[in-house]
DSSP file (Angstrom, degrees, kcal/mol; ACC not computed):
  #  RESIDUE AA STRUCTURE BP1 BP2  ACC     N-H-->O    O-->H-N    N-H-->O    O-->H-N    TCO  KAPPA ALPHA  PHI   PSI    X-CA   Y-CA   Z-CA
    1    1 A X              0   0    0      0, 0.0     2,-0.5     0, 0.0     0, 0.0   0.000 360.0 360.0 360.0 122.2  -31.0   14.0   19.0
    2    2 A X        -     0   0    0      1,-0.1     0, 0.0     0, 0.0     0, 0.0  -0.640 360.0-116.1 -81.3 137.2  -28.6   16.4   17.9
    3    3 A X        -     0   0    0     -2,-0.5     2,-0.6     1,-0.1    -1,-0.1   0.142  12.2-152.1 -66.6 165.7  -26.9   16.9   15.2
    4    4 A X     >  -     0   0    0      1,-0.1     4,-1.9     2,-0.0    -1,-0.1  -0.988  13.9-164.1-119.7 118.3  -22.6   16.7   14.9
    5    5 A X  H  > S+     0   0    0     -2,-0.6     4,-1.6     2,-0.2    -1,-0.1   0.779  90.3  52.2 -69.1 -27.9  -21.8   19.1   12.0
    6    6 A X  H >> S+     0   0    0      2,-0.2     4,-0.6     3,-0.1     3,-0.5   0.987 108.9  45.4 -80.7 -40.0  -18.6   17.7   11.7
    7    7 A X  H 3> S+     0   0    0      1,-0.3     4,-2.0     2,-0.2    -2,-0.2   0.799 114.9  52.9 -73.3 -57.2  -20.0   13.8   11.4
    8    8 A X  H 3X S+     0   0    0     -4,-1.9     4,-2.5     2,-0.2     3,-0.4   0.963 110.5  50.8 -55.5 -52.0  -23.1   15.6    8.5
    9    9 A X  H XX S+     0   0    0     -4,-1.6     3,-1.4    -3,-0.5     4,-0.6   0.652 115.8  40.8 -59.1 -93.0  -19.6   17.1    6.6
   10   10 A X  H 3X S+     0   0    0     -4,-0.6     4,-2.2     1,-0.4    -1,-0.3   0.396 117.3  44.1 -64.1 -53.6  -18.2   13.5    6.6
   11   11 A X  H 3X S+     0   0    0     -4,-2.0     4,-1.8    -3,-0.4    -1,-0.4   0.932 113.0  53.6 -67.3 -54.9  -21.5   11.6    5.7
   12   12 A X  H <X S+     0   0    0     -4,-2.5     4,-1.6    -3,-1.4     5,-0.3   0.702 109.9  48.1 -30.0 -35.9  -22.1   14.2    3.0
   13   13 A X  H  X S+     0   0    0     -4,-0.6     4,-2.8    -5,-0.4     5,-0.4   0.965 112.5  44.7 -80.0 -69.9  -18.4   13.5    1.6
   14   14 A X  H  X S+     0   0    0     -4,-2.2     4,-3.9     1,-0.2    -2,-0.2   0.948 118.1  49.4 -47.2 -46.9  -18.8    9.4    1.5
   15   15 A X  H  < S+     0   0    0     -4,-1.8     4,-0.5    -5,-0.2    -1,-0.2   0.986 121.0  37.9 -66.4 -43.2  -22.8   10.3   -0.2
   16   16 A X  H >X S+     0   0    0     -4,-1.6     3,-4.7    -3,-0.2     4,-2.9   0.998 121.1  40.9 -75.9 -76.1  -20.8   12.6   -2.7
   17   17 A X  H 3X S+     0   0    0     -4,-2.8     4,-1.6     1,-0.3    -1,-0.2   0.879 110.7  58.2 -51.3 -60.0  -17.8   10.4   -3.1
   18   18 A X  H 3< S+     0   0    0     -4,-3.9    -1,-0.3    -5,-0.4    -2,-0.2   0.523 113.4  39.2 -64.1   5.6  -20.1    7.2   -3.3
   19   19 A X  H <> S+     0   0    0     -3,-4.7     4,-1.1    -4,-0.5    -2,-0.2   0.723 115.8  53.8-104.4 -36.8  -22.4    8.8   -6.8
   20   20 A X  H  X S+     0   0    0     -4,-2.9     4,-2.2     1,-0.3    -2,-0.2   0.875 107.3  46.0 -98.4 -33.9  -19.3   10.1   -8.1
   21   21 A X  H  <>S+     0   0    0     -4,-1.6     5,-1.5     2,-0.3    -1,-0.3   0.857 113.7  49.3 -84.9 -62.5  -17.6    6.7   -8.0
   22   22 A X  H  45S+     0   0    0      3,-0.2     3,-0.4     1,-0.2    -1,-0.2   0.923 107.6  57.9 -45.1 -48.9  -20.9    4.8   -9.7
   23   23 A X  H  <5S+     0   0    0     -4,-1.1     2,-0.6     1,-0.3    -2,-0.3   0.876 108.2  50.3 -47.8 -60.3  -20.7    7.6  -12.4
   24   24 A X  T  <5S-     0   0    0     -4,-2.2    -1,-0.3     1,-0.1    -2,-0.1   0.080 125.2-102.6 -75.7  39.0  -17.4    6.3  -12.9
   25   25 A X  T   5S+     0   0    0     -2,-0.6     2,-0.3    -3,-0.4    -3,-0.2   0.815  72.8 137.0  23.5  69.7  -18.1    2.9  -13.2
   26   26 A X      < -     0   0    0     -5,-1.5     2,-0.5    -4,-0.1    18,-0.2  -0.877  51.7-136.7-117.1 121.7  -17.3    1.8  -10.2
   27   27 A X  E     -A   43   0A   0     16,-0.5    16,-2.1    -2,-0.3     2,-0.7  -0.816  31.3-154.8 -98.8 156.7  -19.1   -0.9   -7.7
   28   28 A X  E     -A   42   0A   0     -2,-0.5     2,-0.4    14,-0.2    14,-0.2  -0.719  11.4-167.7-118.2 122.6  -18.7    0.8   -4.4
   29   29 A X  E     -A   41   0A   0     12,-3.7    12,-1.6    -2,-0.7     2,-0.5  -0.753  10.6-148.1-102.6 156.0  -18.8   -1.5   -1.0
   30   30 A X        -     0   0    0     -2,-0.4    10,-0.2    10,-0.2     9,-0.1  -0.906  18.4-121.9-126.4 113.9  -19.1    0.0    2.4
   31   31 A X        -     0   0    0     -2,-0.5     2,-0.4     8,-0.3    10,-0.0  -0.218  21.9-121.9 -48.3 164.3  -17.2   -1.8    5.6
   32   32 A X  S    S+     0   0    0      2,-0.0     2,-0.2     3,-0.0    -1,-0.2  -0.565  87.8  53.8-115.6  55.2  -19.3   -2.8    8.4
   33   33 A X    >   -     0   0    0     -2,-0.4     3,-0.9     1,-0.1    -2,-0.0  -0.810  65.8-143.2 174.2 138.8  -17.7   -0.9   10.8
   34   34 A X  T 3  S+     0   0    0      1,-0.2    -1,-0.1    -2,-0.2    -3,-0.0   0.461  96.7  73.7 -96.6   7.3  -16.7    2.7   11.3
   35   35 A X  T 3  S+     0   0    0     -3,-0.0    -1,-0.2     2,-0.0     2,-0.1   0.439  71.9 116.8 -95.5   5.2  -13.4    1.9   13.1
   36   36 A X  S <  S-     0   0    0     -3,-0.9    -3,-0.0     2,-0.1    -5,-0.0  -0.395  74.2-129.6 -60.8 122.8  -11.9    0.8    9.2
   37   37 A X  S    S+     0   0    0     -2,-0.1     2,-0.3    15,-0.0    -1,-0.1   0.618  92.0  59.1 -72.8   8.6   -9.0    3.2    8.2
   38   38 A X        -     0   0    0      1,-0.1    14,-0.3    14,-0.1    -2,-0.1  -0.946  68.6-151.2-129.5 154.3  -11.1    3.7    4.6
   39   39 A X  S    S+     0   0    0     12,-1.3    -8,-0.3    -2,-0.3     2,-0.2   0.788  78.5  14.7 -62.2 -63.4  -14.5    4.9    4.1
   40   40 A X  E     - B   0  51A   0     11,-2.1    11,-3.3   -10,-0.2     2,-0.5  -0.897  55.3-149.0-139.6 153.6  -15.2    3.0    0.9
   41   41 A X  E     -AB  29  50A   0    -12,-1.6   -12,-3.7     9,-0.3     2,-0.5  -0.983  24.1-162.0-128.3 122.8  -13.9    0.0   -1.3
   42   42 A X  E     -A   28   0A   0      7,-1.2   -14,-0.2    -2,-0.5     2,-0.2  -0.990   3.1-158.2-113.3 140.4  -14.5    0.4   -5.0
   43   43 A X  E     +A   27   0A   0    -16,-2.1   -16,-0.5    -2,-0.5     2,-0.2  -0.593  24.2 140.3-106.8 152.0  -14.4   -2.3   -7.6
   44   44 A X  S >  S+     0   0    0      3,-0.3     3,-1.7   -18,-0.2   -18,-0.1  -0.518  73.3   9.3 170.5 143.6  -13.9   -2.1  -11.4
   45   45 A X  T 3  S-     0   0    0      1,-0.3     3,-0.1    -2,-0.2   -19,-0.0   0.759 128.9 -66.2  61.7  41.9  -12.1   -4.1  -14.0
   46   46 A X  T 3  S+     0   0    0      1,-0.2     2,-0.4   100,-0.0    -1,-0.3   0.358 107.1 117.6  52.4  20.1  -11.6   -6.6  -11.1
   47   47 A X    <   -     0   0    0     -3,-1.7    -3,-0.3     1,-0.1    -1,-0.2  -0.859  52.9-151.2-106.9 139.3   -9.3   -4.5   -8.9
   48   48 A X        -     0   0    0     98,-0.9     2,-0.2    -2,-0.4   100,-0.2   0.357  14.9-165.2 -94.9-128.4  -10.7   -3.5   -5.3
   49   49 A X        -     0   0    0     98,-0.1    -7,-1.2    97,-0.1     2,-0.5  -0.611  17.2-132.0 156.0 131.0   -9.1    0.0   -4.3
   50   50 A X  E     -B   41   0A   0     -2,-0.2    40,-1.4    -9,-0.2     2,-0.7  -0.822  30.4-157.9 -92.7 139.5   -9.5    1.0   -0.5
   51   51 A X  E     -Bc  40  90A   0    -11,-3.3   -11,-2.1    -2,-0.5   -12,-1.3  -0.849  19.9-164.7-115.3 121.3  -10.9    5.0    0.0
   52   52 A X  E     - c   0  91A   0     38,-1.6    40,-2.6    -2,-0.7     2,-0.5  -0.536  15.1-157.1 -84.5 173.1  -10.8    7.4    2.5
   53   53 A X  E     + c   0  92A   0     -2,-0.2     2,-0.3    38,-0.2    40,-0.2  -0.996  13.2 178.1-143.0 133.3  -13.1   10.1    2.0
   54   54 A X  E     - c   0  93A   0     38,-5.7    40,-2.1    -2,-0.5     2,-0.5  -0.947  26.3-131.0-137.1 168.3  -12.6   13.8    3.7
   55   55 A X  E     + c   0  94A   0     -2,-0.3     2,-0.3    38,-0.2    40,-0.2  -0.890  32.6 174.0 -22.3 102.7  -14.7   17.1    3.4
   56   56 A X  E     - c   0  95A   0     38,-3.6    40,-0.6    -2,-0.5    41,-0.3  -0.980  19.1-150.7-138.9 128.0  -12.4   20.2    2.6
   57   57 A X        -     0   0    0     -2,-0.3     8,-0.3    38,-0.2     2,-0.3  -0.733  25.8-116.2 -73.9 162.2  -13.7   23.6    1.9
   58   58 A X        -     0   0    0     -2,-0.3     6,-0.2     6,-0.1     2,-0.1  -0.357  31.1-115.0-100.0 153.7  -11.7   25.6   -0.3
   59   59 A X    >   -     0   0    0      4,-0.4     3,-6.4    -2,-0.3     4,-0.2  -0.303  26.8 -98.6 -57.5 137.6  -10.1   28.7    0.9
   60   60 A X  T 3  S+     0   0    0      1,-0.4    -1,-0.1     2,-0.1    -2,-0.1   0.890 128.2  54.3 -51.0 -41.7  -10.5   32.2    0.1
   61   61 A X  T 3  S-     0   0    0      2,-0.2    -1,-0.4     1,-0.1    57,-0.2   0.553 126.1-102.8 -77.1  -0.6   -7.6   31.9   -2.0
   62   62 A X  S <  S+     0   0    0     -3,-6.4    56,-0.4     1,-0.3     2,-0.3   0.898  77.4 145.7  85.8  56.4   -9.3   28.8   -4.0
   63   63 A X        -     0   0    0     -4,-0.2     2,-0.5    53,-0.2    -4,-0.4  -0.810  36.0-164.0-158.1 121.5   -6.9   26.2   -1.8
   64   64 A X  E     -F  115   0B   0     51,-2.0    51,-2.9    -2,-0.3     2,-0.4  -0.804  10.2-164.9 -92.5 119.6   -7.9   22.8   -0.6
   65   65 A X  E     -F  114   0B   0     -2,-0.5     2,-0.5    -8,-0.3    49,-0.2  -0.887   8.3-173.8-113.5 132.7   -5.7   21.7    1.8
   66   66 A X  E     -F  113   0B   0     47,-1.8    47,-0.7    -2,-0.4     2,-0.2  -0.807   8.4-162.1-132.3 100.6   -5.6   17.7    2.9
   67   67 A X  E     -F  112   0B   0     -2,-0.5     2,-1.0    45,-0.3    45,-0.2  -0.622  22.7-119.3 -76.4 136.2   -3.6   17.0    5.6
   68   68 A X  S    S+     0   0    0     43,-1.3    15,-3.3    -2,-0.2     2,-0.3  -0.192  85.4  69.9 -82.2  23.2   -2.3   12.6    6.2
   69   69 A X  E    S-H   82   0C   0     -2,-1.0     2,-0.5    13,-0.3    13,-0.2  -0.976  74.1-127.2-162.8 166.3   -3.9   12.3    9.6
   70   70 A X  E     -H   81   0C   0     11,-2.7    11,-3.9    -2,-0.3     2,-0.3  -0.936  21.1-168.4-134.7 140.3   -7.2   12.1   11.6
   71   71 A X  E     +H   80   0C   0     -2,-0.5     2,-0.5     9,-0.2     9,-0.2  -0.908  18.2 149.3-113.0 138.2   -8.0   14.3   14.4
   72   72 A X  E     -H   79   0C   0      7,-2.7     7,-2.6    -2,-0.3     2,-0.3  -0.983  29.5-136.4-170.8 159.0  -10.8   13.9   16.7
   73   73 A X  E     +H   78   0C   0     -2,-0.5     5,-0.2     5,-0.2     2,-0.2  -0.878  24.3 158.3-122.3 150.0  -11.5   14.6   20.4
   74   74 A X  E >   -H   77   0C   0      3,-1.6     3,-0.7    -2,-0.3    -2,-0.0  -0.640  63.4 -61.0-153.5-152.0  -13.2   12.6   23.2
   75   75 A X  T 3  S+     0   0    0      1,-0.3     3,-0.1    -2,-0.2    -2,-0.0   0.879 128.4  57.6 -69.6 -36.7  -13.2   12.6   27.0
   76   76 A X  T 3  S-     0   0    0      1,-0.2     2,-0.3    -3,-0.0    -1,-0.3   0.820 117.4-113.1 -52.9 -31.7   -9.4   11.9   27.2
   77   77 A X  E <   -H   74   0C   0     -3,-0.7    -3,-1.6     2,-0.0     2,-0.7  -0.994  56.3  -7.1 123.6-159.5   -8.9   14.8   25.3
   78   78 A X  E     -H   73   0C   0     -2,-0.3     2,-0.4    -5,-0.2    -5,-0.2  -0.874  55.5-167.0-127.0 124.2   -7.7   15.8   21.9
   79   79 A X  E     -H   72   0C   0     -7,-2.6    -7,-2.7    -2,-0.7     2,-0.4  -0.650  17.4-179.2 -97.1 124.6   -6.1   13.3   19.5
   80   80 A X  E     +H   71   0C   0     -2,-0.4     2,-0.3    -9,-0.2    -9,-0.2  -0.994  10.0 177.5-124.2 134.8   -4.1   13.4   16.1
   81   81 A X  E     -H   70   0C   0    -11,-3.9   -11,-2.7    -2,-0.4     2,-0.3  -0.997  25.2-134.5-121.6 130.8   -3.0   10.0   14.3
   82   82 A X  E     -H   69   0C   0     -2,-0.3   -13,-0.3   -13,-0.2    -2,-0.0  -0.524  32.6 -80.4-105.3-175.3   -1.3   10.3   11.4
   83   83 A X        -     0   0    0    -15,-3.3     2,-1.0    -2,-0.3    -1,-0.1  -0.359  23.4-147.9 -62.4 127.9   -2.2    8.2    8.2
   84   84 A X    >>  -     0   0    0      1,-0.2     3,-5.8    -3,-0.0     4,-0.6  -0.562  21.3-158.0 -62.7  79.6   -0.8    4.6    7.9
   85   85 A X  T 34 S+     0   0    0     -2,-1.0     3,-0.4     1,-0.3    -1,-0.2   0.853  81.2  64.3 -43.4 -35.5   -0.5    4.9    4.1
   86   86 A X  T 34 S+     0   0    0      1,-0.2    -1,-0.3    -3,-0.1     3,-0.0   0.678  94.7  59.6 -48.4 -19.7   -0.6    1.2    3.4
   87   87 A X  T <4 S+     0   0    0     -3,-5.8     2,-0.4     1,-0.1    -1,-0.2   0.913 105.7  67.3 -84.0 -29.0   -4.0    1.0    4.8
   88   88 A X     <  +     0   0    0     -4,-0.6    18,-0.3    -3,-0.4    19,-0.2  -0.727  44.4 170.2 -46.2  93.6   -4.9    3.4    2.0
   89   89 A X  S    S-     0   0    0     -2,-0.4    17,-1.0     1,-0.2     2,-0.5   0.958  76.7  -0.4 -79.8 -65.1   -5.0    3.2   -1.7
   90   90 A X  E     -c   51   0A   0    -40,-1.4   -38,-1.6    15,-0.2     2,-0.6  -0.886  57.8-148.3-127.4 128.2   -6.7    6.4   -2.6
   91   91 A X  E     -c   52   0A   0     -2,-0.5    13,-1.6   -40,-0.2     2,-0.8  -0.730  16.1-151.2-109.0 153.3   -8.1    9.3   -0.8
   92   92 A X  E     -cD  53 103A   0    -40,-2.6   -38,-5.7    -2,-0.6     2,-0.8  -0.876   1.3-149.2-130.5 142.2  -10.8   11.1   -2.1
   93   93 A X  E     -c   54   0A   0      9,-2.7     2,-1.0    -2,-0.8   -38,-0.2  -0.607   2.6-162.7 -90.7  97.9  -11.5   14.7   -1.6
   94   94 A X  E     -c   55   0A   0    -40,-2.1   -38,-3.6    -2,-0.8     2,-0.9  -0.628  11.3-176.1 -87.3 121.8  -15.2   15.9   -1.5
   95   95 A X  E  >> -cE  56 100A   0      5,-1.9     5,-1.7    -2,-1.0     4,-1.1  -0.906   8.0-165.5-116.0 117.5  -14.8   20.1   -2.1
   96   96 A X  T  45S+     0   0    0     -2,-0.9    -1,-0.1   -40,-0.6   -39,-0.1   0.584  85.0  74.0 -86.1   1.4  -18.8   21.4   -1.8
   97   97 A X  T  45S+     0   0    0    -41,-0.3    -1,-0.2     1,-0.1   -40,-0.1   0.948 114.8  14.2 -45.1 -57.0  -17.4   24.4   -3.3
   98   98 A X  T  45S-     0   0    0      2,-0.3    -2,-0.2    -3,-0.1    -1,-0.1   0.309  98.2-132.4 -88.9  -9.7  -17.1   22.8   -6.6
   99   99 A X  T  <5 +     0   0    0     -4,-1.1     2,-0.3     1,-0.2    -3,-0.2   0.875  63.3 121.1  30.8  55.5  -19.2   20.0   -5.7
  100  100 A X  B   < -E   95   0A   0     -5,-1.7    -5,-1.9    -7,-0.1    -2,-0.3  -0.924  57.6-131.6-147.3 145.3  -16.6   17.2   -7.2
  101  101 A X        -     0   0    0     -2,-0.3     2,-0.2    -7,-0.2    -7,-0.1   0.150  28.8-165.8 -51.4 168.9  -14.7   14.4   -5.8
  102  102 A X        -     0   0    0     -2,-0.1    -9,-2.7    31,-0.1     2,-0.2  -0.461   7.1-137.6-173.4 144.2  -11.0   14.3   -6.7
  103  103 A X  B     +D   92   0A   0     33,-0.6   -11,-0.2    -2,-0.2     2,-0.1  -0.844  27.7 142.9 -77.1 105.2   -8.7   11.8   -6.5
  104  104 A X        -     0   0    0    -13,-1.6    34,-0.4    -2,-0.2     2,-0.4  -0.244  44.7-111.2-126.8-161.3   -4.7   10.7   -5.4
  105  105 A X    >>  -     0   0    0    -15,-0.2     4,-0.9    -2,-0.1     3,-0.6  -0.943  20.5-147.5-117.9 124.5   -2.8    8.1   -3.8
  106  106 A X  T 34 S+     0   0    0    -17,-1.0   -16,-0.1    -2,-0.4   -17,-0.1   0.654  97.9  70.8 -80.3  -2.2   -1.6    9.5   -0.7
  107  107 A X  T 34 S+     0   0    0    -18,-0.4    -1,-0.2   -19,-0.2   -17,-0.1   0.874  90.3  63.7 -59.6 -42.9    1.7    7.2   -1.2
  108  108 A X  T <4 S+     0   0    0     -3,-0.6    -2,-0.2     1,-0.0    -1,-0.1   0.948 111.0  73.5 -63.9 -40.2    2.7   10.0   -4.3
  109  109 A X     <  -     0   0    0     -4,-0.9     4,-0.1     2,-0.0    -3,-0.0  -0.107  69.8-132.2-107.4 178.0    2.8   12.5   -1.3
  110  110 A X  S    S-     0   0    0      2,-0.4     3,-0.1     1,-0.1   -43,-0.0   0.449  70.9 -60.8 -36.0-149.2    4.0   14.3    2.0
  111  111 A X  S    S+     0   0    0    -42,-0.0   -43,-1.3   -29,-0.0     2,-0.3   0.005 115.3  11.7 -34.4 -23.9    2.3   14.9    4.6
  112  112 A X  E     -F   67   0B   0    -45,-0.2    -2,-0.4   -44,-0.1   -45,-0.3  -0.968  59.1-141.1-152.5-174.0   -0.1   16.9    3.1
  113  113 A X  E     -F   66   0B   0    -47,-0.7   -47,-1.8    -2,-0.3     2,-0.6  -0.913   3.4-160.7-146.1 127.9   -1.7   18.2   -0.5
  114  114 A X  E     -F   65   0B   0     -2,-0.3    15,-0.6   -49,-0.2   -49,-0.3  -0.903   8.1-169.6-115.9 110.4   -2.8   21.2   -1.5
  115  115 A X  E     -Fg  64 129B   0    -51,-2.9   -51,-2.0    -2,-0.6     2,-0.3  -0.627  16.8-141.5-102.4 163.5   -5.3   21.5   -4.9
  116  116 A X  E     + g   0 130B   0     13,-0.9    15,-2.7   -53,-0.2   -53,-0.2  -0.990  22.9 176.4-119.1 105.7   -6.1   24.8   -6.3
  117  117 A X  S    S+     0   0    0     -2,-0.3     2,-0.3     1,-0.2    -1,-0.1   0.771  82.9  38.8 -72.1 -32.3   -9.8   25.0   -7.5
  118  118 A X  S    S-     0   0    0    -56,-0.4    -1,-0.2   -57,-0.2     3,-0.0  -0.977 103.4 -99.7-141.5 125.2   -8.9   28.9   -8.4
  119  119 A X        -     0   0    0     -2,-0.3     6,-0.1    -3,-0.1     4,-0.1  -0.099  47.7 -93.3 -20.7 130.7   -5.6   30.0   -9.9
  120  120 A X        -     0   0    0      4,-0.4     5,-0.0     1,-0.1   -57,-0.0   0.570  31.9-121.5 -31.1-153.1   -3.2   31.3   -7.6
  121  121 A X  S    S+     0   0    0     -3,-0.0    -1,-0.1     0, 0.0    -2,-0.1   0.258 113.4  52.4-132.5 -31.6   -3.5   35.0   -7.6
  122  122 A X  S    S-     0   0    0      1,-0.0    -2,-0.1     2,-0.0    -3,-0.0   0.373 112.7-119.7 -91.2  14.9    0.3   35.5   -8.6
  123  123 A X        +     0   0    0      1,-0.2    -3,-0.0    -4,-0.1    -1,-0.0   0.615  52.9 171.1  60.4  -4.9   -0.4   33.1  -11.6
  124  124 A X        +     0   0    0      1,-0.1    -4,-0.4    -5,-0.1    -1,-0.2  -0.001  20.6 171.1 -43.4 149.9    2.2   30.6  -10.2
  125  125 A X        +     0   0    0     -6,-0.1     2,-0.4     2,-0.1     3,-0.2   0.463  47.9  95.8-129.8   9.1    2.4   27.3  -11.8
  126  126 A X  S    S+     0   0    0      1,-0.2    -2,-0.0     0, 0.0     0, 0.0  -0.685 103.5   6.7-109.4 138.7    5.6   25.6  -10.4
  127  127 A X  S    S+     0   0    0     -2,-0.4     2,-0.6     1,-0.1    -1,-0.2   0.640  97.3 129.8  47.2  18.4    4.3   23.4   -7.4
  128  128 A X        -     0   0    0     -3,-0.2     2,-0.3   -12,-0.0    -1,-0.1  -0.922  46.5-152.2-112.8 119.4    0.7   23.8   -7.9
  129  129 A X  E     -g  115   0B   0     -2,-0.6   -13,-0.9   -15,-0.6     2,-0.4  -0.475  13.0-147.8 -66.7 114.2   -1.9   21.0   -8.1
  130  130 A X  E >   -g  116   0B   0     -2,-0.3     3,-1.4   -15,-0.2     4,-0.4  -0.776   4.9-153.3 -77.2 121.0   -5.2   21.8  -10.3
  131  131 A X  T 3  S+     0   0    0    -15,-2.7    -1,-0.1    -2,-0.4   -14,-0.1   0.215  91.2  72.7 -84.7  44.0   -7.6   20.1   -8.8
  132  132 A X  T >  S+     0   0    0    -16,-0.1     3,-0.5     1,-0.1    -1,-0.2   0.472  95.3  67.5 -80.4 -27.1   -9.6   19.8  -12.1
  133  133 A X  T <  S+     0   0    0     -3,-1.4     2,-0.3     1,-0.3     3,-0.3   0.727  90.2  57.0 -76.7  -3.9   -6.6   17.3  -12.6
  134  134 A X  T 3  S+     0   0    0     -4,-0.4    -1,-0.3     1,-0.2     4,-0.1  -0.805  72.7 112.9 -92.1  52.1   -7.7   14.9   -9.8
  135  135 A X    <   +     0   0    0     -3,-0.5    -1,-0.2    -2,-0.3   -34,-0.1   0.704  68.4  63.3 -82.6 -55.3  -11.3   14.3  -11.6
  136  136 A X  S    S-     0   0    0     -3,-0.3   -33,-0.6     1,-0.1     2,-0.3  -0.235  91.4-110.1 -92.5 166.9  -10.6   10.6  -12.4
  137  137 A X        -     0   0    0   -113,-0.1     2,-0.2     1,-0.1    -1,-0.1  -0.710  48.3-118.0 -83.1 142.1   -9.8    7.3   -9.8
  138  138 A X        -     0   0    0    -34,-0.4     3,-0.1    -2,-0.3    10,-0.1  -0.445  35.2-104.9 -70.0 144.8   -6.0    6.7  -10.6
  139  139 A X        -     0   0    0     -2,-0.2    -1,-0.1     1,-0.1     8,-0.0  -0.363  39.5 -87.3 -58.1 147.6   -5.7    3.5  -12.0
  140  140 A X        -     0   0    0      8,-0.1     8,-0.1    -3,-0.1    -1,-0.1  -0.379  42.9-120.4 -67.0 140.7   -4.3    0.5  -10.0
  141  141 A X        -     0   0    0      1,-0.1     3,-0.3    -3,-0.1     6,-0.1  -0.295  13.4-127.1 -34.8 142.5   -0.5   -0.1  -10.0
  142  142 A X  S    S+     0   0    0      1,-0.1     5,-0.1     6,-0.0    -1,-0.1   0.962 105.8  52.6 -58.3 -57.0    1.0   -3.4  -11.3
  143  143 A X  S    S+     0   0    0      1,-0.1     2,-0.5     2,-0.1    -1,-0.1   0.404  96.7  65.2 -78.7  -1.0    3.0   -4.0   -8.3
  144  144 A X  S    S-     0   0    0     -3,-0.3     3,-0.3     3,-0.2    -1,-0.1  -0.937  75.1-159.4-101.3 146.4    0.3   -3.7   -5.9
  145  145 A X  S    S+     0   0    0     -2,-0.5     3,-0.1     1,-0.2    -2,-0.1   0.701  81.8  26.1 -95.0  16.7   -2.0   -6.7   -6.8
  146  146 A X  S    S-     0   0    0      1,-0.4   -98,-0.9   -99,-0.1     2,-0.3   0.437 129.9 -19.7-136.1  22.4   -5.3   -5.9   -5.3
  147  147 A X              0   0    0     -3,-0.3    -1,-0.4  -100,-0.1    -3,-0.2  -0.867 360.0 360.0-163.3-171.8   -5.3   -1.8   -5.1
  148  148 A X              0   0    0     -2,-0.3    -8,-0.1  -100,-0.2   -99,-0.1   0.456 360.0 360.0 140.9 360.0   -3.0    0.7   -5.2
């Protein structure tokens, strides 16, 4: 059989993303179905959390870019949907540069997000995300009551 490199990146991310998530004391459920819009469901402190999971290398400049939408191609042709953010509580970013998870709520954002593993090169700080600050799962919301 041959392999799909992008499908290993993906499986690699969910393996990454599912230790780092245990580490955090987390128990991690997996749907029984790959058509789900999240990857993973995590548990703690009796709040569930849905996850998406993606694979981003970082960039020569040390910039992880995560774009709201999934792209994928089939005989029809080539397809972009972008993210229903409700279906989502939190996406988590597996960077095999750094080989860490980090963590958002794609609601806090655009259309896309961009973390910095490596300072900018002009030392800006005014609209740039460390990702060292995305290490932890955000905590649930009050106001949603089973993620959020």
């Amino acid at each position: 059989m041959r392999a799909h490199h992008t499908k290993s990146k993906g499986d690699l991310g969910v393996a990454k993303a599912y230790a780092d998530l245990v580490a955090q004391g987390h128990v991690v459920l997996f749907p029984s179905t790959e058509h789900a819009p999240f990857d993973l469901v995590a548990y703690k402190d009796g709040r569930f959390l849905r996850i998406q999971v993606k694979y981003r290398a970082a960039s020569a400049s040390g910039a992880v870019e995560v774009e709201f939408k999934s792209v994928w191609s089939d005989r029809h042709g080539h397809h972009v949907r972008q993210l229903d953010k409700s279906e989502v509580d939190v996406f988590c970013v597996y960077c095999p540069d750094t080989d860490e998870c980090y963590y958002f709520r794609p609601r806090e954002h655009g259309r896309s997000l961009t973390l910095r593993v490596r300072p900018t090169r002009n030392n800006q700080r005014t609209g740039v995300w460390p990702a060292a600050d995305f290490r932890e799962v955000p905590t649930p919301l009050p106001e949603y009551p089973y993620g959020v």
